[in-house]
N, C-alpha and C positions, 0 to 999 in steps of 0.2 A: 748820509752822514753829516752831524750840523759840528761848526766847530769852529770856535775862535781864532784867528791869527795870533802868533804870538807877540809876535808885535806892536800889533794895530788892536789894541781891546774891545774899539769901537766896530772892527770890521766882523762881522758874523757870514759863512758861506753856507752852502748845502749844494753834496751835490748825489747823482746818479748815475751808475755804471751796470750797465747788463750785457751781456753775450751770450747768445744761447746758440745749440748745435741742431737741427732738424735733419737725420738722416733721411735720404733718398733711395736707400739699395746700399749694395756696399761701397759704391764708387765715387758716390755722389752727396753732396751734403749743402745745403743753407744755411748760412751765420749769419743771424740778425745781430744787430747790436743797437742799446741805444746809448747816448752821455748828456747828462745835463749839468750845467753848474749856475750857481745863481750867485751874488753880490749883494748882501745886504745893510744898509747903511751908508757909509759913504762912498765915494768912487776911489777903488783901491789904487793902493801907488803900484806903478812898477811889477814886481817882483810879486804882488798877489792878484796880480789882473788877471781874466780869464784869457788863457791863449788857445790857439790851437793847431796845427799842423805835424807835418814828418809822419812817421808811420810806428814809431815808438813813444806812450804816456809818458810822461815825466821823466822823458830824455834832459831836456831843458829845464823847467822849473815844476816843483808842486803838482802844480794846478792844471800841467799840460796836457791838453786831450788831442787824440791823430785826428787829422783829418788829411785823407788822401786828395794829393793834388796840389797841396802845400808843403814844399819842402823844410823851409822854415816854417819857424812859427809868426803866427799874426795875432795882433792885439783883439780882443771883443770886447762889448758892453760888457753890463753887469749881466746879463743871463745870454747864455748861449746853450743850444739844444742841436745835438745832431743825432741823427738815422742813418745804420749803416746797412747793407746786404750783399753779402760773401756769396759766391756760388760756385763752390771749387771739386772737381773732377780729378781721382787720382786714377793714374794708369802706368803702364811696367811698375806696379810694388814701390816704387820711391819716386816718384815723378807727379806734379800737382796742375793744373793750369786754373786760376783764378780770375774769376771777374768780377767787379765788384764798384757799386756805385754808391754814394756817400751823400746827404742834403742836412744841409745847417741853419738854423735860426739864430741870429743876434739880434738881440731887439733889448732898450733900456727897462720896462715896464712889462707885466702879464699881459697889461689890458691894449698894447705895442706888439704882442706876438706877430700877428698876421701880417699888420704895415708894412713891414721889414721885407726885403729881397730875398729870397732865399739863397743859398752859394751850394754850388753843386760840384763833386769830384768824380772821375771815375780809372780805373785800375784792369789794368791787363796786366798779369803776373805770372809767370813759374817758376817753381821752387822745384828742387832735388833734397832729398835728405839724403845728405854725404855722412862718413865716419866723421866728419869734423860740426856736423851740426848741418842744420838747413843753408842750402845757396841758392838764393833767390834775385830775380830781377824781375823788375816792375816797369812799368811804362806808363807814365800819370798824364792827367789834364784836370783842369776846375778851371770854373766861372770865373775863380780869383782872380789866376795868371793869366789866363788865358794863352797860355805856353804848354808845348809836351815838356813834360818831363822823364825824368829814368831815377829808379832807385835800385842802388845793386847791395847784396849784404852776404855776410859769409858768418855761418856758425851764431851759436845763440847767444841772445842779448843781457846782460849781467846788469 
């Protein structure tokens, strides 16, 4: 999707969102996903930067893509690219266990892709679908922090 800032006339973005489902059996399934966003023009203020972190899009601003492993969010260049892969196992009928690891490009330039470090997250999670929606806890790490983390949440996201 290409789309001008409303504010910034001079800033032009584009970006990319995919998630697809690869079932396994009935039990078993694979979520890839991929997100891309670009910056075109000048280096955006603030508020149209590309961020990314938490585990909810556009909790924070616009433009914010998850990235597991980062609880907050963190500022990127003008293009940032991540790859994501889900591989989650349900058992007893409402019961999930998840693993899942996450790798990101930040880089100013195309021809800059590779240069770049890559940053890497990974997730060990179970969720219960309750009558009040999913409850879910997480257990993170990434290259970023270099810290564990925990994410805990209750009932669906509005």
């Amino acid at each position: 999707m290409l789309h001008e800032e409303a504010k910034h006339p001079s800033l032009l973005t584009a970006s990319l969102n995919f998630t697809g489902v690869i079932p396994c059996g009935d039990r078993f399934a694979l979520i890839p996903s991929l997100k891309h966003r670009s910056i075109f023009g000048e280096q955006a203020p603030g508020i149209y930067a590309n961020m990314m972190g938490g585990f909810e899009a556009h909790r924070y601003t616009d433009q914010q893509m998850t990235f597991i492993g980062i609880t907050r969010t963190k500022v990127f260049d003008k293009n940032v690219s991540s790859a994501t892969l889900d591989a989650r196992v349900r058992f007893l009928d409402n019961h999930y266990a998840t693993l899942s690891g996450v790798m990101a490009l930040d880089y100013h330039t195309f021809q800059g892709i590779f240069e770049e470090k890559p940053f890497f997250g990974v997730r060990l999670g179970y969720s219960y679908d309750s009558v009040v929606g999913p409850l879910s806890a997480n257990i993170i790490w990434s290259n970023i922090t270099k810290q564990v983390g925990a994410y805990l949440s209750i009932g669906y996201s509005f």
